[in-house]
Biopython code that builds the backbone (N, CA, C, O; Angstrom):
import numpy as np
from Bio.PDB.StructureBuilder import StructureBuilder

atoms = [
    (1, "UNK", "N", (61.875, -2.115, 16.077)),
    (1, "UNK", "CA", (61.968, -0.694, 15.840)),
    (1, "UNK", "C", (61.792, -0.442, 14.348)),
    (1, "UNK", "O", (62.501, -0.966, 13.489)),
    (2, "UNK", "N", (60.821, 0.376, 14.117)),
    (2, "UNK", "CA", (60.705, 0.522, 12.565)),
    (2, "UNK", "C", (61.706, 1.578, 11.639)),
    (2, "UNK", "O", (62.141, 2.639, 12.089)),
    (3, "UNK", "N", (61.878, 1.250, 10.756)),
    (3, "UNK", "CA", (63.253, 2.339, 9.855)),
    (3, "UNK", "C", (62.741, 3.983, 10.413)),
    (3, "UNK", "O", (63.643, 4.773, 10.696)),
    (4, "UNK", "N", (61.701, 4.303, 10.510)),
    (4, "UNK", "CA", (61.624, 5.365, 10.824)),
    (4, "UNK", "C", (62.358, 5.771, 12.311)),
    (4, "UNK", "O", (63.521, 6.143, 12.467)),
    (5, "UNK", "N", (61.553, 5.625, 13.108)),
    (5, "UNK", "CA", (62.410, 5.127, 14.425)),
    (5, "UNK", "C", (64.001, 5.470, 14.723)),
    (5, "UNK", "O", (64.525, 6.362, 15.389)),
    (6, "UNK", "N", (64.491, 4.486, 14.021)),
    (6, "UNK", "CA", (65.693, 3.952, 14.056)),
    (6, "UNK", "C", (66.612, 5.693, 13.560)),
    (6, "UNK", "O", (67.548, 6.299, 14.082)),
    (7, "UNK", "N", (65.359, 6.093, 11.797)),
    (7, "UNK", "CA", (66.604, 7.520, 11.411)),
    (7, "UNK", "C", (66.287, 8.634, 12.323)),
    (7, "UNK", "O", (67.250, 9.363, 12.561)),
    (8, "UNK", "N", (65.169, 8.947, 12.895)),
    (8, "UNK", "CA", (65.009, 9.951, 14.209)),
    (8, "UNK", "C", (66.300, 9.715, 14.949)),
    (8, "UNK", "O", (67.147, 10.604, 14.857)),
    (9, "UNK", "N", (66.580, 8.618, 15.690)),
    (9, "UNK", "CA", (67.710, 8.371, 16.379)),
    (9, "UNK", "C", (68.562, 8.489, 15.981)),
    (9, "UNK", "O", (69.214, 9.332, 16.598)),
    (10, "UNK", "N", (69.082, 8.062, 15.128)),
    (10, "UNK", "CA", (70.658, 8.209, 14.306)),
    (10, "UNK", "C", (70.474, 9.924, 14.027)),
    (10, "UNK", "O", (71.468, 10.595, 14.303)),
    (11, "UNK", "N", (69.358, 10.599, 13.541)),
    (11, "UNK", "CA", (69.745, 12.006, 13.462)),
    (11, "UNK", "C", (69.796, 12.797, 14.757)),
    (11, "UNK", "O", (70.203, 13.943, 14.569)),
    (12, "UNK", "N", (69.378, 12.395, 16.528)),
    (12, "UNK", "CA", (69.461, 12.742, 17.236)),
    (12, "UNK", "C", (71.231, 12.408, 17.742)),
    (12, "UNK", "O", (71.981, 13.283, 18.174)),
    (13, "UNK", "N", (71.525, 11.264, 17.593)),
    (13, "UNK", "CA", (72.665, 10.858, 17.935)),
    (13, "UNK", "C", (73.778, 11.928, 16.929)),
    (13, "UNK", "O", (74.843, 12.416, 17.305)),
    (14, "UNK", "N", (73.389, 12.013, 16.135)),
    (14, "UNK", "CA", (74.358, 12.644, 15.017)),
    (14, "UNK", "C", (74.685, 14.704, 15.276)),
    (14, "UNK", "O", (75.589, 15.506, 15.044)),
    (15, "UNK", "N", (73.379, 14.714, 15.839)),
    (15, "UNK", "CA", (73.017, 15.507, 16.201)),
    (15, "UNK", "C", (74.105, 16.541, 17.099)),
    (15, "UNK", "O", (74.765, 17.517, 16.743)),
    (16, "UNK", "N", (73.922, 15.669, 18.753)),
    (16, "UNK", "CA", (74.434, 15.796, 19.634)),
    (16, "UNK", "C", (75.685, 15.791, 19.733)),
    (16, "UNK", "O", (76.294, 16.548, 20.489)),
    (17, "UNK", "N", (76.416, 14.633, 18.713)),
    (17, "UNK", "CA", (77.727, 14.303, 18.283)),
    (17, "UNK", "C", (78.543, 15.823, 18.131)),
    (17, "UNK", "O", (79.380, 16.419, 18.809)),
    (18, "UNK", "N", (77.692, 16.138, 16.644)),
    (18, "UNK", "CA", (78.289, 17.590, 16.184)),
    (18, "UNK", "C", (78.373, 18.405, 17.497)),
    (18, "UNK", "O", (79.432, 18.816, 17.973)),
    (19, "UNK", "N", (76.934, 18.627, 18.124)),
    (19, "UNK", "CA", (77.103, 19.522, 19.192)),
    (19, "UNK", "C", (78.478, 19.715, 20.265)),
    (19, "UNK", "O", (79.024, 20.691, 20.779)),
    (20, "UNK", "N", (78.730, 18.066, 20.299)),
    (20, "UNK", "CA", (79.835, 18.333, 21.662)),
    (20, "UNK", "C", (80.844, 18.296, 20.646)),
    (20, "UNK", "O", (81.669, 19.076, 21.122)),
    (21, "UNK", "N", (81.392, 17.838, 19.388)),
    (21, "UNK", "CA", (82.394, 18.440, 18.616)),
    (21, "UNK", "C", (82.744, 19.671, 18.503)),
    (21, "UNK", "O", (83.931, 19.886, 18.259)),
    (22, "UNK", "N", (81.500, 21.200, 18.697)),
    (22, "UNK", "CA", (81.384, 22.232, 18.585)),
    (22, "UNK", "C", (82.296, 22.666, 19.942)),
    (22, "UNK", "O", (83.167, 23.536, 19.963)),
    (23, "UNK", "N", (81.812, 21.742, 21.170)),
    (23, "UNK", "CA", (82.599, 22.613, 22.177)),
    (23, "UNK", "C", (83.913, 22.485, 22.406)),
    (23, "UNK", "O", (84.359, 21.349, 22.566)),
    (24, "UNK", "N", (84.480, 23.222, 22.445)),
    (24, "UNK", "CA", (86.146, 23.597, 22.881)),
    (24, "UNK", "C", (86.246, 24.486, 24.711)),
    (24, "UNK", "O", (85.598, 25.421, 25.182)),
    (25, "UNK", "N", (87.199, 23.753, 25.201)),
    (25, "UNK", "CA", (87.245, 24.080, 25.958)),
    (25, "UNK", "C", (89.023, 24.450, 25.958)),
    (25, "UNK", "O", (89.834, 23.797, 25.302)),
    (26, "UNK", "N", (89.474, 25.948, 27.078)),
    (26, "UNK", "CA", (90.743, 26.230, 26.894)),
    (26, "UNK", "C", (91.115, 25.890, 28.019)),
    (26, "UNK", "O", (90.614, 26.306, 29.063)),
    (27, "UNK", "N", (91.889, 25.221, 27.947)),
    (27, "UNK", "CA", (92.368, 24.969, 29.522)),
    (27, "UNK", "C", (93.764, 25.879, 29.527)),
    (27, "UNK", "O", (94.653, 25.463, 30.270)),
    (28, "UNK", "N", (94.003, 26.961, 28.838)),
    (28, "UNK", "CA", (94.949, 27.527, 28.827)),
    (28, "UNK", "C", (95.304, 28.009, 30.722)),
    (28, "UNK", "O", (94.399, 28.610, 31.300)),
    (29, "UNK", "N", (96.283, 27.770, 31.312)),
    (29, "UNK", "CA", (96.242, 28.627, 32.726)),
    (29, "UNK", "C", (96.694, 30.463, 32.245)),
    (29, "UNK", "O", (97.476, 30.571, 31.300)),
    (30, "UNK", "N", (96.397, 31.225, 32.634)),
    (30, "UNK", "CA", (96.537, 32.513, 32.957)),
    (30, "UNK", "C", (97.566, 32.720, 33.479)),
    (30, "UNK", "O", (98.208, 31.679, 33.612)),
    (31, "UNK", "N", (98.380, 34.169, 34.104)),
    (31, "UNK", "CA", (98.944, 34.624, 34.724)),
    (31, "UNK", "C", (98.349, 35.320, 35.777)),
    (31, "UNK", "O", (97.563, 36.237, 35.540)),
    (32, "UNK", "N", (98.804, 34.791, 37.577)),
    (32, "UNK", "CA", (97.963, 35.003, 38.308)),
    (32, "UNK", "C", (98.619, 36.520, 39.189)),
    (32, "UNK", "O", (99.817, 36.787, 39.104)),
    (33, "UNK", "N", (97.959, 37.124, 39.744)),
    (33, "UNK", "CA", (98.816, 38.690, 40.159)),
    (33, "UNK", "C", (98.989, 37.791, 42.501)),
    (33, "UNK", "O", (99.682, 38.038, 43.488)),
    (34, "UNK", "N", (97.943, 36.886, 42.165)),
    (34, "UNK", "CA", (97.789, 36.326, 43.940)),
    (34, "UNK", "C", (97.527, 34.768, 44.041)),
    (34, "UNK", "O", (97.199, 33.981, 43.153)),
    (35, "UNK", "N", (97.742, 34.581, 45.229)),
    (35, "UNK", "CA", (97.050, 33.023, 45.795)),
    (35, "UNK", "C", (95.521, 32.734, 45.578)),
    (35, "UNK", "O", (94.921, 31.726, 45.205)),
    (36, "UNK", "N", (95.186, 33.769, 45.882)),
    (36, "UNK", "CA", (93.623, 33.795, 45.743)),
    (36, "UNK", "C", (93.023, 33.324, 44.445)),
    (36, "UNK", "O", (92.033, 32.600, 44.346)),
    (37, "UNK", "N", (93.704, 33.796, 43.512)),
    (37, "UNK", "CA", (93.396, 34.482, 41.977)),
    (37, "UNK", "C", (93.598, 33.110, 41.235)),
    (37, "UNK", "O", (92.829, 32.757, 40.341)),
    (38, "UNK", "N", (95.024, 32.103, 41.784)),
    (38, "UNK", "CA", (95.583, 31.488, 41.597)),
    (38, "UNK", "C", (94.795, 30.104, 41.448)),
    (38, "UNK", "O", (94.615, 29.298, 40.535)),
    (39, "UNK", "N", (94.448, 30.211, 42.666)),
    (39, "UNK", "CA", (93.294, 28.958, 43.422)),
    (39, "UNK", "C", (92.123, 28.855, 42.382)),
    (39, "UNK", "O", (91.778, 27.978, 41.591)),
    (40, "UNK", "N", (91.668, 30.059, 42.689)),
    (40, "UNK", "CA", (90.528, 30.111, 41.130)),
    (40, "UNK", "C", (91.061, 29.546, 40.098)),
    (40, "UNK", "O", (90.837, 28.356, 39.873)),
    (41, "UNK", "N", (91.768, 30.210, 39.381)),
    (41, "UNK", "CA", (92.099, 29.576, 38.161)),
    (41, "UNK", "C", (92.313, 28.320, 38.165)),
    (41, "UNK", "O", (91.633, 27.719, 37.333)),
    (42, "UNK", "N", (93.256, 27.449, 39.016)),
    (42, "UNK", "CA", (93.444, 26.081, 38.793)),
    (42, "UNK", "C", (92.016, 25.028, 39.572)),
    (42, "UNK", "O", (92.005, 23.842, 39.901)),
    (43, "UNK", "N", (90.973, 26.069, 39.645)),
    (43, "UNK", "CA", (89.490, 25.218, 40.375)),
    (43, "UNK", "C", (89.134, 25.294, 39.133)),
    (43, "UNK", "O", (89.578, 24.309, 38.543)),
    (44, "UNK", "N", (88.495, 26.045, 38.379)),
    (44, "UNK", "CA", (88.405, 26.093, 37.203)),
    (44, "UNK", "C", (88.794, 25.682, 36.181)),
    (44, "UNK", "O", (88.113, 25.695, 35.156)),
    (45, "UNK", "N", (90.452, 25.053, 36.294)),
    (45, "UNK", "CA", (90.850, 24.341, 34.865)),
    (45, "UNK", "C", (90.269, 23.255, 35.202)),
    (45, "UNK", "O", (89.583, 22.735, 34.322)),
    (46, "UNK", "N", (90.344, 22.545, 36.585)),
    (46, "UNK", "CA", (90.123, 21.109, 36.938)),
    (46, "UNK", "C", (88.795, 21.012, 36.870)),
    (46, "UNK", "O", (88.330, 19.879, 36.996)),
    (47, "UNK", "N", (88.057, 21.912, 36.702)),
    (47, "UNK", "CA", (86.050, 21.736, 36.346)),
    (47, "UNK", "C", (86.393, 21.322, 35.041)),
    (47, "UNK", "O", (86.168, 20.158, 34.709)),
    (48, "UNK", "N", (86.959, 22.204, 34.179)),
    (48, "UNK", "CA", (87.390, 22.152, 32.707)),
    (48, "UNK", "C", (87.586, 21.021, 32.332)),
    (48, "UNK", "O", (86.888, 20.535, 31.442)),
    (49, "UNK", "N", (88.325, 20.515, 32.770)),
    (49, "UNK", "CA", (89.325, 19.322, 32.483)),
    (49, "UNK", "C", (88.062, 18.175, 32.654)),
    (49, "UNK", "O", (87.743, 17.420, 31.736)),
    (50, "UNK", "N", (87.508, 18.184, 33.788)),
    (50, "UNK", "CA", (86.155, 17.328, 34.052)),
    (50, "UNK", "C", (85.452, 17.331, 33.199)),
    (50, "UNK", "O", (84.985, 16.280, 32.761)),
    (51, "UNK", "N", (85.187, 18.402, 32.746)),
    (51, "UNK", "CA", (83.711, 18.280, 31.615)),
    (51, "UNK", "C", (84.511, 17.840, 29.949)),
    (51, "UNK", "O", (83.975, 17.372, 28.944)),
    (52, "UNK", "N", (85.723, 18.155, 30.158)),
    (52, "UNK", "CA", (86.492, 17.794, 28.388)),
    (52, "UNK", "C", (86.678, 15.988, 28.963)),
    (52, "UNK", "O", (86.825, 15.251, 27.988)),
    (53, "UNK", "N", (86.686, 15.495, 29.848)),
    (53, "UNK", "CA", (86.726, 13.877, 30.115)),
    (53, "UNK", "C", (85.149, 13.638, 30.079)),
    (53, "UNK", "O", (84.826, 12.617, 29.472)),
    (54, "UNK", "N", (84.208, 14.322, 30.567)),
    (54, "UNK", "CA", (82.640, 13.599, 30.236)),
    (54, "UNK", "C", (82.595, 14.000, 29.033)),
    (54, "UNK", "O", (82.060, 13.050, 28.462)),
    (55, "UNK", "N", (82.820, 14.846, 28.203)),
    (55, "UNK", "CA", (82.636, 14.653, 26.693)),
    (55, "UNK", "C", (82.953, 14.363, 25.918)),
    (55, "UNK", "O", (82.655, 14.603, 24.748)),
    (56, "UNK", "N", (83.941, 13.512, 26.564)),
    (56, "UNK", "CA", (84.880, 12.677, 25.638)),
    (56, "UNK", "C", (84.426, 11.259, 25.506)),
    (56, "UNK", "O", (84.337, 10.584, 24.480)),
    (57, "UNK", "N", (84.167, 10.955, 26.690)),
    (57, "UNK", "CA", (83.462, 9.503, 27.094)),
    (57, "UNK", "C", (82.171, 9.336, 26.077)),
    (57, "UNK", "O", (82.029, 8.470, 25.214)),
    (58, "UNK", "N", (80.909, 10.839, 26.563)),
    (58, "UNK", "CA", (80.132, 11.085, 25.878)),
    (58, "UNK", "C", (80.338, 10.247, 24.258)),
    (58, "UNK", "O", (79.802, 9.253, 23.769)),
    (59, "UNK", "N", (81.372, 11.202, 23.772)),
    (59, "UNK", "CA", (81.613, 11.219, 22.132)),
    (59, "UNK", "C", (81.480, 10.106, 21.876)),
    (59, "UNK", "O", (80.745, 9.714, 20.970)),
    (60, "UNK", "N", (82.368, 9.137, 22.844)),
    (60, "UNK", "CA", (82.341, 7.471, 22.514)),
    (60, "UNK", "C", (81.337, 6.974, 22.574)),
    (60, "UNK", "O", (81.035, 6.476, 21.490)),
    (61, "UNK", "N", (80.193, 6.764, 23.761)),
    (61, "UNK", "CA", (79.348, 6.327, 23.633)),
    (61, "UNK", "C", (78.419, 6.299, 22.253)),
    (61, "UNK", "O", (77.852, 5.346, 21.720)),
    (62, "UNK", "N", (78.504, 8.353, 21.701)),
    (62, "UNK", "CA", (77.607, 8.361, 20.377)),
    (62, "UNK", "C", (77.881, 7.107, 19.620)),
    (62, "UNK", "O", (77.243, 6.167, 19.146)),
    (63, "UNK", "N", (79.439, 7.622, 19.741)),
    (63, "UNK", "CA", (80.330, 6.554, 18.184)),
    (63, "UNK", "C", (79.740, 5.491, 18.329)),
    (63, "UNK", "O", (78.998, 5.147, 17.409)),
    (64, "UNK", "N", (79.870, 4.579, 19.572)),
    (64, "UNK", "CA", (79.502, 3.417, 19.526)),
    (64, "UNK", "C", (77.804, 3.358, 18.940)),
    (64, "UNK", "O", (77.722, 2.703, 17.901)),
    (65, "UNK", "N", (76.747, 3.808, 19.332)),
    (65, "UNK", "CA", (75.448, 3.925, 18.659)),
    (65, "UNK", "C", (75.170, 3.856, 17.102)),
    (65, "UNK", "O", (74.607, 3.049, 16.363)),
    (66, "UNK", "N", (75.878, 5.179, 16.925)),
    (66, "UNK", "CA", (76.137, 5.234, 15.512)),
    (66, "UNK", "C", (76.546, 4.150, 14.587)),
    (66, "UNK", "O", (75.759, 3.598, 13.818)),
    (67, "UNK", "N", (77.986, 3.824, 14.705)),
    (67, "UNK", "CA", (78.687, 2.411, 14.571)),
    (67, "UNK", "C", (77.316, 1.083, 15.006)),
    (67, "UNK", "O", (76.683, 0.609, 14.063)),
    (68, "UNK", "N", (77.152, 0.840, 15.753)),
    (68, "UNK", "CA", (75.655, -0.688, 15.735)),
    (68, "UNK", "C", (74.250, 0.067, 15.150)),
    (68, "UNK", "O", (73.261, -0.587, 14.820)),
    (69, "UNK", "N", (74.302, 1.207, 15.091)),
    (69, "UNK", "CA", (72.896, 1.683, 13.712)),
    (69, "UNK", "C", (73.483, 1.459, 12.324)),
    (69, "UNK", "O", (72.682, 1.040, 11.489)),
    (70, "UNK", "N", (74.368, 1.604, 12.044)),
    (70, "UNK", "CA", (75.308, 1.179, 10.598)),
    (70, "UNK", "C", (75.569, -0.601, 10.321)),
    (70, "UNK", "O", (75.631, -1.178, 9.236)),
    (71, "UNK", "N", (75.677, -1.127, 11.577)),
    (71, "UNK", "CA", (75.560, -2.281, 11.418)),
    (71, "UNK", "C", (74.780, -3.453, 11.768)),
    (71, "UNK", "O", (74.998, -4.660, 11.864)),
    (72, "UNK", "N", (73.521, -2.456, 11.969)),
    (72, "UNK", "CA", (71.983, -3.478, 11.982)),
    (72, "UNK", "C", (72.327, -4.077, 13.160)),
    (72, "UNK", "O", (71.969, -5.244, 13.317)),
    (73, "UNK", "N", (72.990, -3.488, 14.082)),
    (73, "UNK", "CA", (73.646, -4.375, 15.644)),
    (73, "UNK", "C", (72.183, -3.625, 16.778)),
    (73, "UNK", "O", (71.504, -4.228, 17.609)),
    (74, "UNK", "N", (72.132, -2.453, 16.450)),
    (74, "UNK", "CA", (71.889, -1.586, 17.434)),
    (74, "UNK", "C", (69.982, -1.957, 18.023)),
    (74, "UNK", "O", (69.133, -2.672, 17.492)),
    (75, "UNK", "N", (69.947, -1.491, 18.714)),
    (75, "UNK", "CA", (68.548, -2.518, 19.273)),
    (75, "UNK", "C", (68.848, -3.779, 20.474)),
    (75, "UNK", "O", (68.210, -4.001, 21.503)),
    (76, "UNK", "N", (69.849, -4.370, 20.019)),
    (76, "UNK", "CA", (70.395, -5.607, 20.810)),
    (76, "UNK", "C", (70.965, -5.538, 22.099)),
    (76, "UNK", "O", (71.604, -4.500, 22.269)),
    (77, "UNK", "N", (70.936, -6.446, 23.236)),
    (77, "UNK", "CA", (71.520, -6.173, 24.309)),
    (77, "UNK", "C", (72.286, -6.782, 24.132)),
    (77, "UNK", "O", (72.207, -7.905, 23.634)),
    (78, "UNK", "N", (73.715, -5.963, 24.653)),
    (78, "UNK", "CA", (74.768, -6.552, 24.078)),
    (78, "UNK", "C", (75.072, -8.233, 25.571)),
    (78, "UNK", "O", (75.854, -9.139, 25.286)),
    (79, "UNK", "N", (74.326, -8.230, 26.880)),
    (79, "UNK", "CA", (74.717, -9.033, 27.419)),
    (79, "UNK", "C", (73.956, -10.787, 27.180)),
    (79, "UNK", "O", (74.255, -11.955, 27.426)),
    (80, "UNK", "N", (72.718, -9.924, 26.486)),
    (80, "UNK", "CA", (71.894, -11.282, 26.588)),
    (80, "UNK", "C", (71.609, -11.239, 24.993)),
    (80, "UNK", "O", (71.271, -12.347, 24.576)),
    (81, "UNK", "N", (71.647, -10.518, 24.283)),
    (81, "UNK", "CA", (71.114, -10.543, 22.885)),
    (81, "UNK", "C", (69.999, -10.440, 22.495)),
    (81, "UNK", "O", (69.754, -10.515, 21.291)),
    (82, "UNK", "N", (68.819, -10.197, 23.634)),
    (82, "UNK", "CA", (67.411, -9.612, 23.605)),
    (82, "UNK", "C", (67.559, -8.265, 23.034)),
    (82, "UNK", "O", (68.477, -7.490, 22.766)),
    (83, "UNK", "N", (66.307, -8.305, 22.961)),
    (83, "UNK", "CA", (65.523, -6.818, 22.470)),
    (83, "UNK", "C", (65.374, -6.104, 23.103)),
    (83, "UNK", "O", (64.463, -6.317, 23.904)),
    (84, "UNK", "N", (66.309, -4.438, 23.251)),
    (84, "UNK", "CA", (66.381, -3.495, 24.221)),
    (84, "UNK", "C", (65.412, -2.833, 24.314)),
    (84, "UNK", "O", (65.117, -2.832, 25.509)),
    (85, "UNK", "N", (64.800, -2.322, 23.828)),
    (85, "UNK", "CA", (62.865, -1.791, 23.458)),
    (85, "UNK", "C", (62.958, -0.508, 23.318)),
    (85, "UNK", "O", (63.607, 0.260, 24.028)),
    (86, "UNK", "N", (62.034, -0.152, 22.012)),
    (86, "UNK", "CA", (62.002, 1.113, 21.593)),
    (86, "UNK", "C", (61.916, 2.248, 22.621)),
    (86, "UNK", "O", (62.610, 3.252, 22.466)),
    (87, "UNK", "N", (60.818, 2.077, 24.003)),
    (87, "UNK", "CA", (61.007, 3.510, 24.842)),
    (87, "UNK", "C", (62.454, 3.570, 25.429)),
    (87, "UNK", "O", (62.999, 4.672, 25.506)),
    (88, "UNK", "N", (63.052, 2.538, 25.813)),
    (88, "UNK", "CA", (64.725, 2.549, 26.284)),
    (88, "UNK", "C", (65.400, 3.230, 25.350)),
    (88, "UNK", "O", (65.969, 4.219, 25.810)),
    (89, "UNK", "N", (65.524, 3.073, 24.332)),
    (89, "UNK", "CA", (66.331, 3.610, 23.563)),
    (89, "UNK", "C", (65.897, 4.925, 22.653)),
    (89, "UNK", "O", (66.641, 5.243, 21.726)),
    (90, "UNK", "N", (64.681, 5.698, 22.917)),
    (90, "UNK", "CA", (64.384, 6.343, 22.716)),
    (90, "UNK", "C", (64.411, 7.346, 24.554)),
    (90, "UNK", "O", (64.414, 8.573, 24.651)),
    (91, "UNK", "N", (64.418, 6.911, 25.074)),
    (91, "UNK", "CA", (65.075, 7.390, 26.528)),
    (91, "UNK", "C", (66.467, 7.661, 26.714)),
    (91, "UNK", "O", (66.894, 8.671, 27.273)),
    (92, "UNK", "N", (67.415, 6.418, 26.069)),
    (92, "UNK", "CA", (68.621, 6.338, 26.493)),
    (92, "UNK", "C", (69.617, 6.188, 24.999)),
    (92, "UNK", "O", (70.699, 5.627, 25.168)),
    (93, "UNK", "N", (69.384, 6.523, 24.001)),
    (93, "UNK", "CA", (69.943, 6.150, 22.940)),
    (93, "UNK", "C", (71.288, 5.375, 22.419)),
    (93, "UNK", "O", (71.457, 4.696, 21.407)),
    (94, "UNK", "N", (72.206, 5.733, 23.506)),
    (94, "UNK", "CA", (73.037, 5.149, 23.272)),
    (94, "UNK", "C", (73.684, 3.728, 24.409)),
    (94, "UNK", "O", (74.697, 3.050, 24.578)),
    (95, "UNK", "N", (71.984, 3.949, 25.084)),
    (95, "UNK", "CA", (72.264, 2.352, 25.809)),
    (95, "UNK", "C", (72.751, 1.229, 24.914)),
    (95, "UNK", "O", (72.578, 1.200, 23.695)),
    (96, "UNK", "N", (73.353, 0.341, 25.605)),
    (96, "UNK", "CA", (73.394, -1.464, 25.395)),
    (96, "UNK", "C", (73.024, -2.807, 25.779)),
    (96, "UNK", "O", (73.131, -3.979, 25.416)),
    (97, "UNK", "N", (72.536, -2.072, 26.693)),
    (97, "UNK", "CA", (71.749, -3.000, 27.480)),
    (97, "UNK", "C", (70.552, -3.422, 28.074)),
    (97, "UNK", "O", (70.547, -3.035, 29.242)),
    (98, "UNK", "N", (69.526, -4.049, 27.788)),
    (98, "UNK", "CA", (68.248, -4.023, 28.274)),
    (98, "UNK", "C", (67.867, -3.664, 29.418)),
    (98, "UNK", "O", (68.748, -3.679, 30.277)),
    (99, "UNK", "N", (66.835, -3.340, 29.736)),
    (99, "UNK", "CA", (66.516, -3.285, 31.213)),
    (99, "UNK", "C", (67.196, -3.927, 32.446)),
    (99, "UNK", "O", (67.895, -3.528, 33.377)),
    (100, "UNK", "N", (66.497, -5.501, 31.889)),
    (100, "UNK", "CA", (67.068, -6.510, 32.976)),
    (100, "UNK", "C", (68.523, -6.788, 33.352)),
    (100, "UNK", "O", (69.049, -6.868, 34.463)),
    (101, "UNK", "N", (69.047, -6.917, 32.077)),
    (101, "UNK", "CA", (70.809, -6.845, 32.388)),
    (101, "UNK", "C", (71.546, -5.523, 32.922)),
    (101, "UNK", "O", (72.686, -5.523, 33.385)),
    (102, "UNK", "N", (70.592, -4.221, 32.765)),
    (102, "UNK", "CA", (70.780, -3.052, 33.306)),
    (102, "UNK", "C", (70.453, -3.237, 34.925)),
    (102, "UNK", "O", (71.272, -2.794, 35.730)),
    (103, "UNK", "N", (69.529, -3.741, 35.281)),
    (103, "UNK", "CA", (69.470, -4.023, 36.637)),
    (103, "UNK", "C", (70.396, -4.988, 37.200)),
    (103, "UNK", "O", (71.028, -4.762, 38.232)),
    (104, "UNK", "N", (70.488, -6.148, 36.479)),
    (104, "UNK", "CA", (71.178, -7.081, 36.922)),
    (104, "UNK", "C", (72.696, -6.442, 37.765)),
    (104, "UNK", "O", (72.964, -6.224, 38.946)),
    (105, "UNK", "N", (73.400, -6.308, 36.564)),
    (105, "UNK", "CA", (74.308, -4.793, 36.444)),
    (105, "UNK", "C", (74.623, -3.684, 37.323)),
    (105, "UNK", "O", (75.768, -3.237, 37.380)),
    (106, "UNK", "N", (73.627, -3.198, 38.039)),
    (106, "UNK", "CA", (73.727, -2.423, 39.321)),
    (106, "UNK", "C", (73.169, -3.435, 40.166)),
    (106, "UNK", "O", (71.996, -3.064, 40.188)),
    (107, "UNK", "N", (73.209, -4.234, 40.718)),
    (107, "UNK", "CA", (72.695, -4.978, 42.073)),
    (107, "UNK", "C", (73.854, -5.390, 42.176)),
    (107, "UNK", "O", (74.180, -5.230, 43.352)),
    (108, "UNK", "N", (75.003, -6.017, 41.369)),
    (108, "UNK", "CA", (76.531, -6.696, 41.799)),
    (108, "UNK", "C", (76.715, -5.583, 43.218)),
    (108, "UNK", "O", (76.085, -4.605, 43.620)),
    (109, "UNK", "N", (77.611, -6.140, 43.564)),
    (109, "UNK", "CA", (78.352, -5.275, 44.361)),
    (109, "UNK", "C", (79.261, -4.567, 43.730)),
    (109, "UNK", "O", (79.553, -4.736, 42.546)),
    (110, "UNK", "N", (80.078, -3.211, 44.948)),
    (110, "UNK", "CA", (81.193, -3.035, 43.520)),
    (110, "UNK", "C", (82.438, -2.657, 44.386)),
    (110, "UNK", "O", (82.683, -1.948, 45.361)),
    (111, "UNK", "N", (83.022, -3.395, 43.631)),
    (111, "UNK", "CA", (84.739, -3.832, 43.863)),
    (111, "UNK", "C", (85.795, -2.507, 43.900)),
    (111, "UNK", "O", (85.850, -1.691, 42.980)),
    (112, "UNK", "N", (86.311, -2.462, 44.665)),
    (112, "UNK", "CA", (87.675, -0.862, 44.723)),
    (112, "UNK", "C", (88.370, -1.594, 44.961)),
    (112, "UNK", "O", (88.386, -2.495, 45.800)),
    (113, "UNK", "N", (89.394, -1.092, 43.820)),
    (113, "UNK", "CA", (90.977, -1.595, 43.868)),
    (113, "UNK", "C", (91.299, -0.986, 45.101)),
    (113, "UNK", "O", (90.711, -0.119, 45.747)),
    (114, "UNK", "N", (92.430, -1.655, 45.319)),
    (114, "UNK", "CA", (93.372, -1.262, 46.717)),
    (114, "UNK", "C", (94.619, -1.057, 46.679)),
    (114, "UNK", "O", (95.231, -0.780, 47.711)),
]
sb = StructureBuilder()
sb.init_structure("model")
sb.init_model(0)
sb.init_chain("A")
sb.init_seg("    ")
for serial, (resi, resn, name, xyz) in enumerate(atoms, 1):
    if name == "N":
        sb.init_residue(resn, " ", resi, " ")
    sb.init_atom(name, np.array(xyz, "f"), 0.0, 1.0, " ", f" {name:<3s}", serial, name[0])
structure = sb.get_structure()
């Protein structure tokens, strides 16, 4: 990936960062006058609440990008230590993993606690 490359990304990543820093969400509850009214409101905090946990996760993922572009890490798969390739990570920016270990990765089966 050439230095150019690399600061497009870090300013897209940096980018997006700010963006979801910008959003606030209130999960304040209301005062409800019915059941009806009620129901709404607490469907609505729990959407709320959903999207303040994906953008939280989100945030991390940036960090982590950011953090391996600062330390000449980023490019690398973190399972095999190959070369993740410029359209991947210009697709997925804050991937870690190459293709193949990305496939590998979803073919496991997957395990539920009990």
């Amino acid at each position: 990936m050439t230095p150019d490359q690399l600061s497009e990304i870090k300013k897209h990543l940096q980018s997006e960062l700010e963006a979801l820093e910008a959003q606030e969400l209130d999960l304040t509850v209301e005062y409800c006058a019915d059941e009806n009214e009620f129901a709404s409101v607490v469907s609505d905090t729990h959407i709320k609440m959903a999207m303040r946990e994906r953008s939280w996760a989100r945030t991390k993922e940036i960090q982590t990008a950011l953090r391996r572009v600062d330390a000449a890490d980023y490019g690398c798969c973190e399972e095999c230590g190959g070369d993740i390739g410029t359209a991947r990570l210009k697709a997925r920016p804050t991937t870690m993993l190459c293709v193949d270990c990305q496939s590998a990765l979803e073919q496991q089966p997957v395990r539920y606690a009990v």
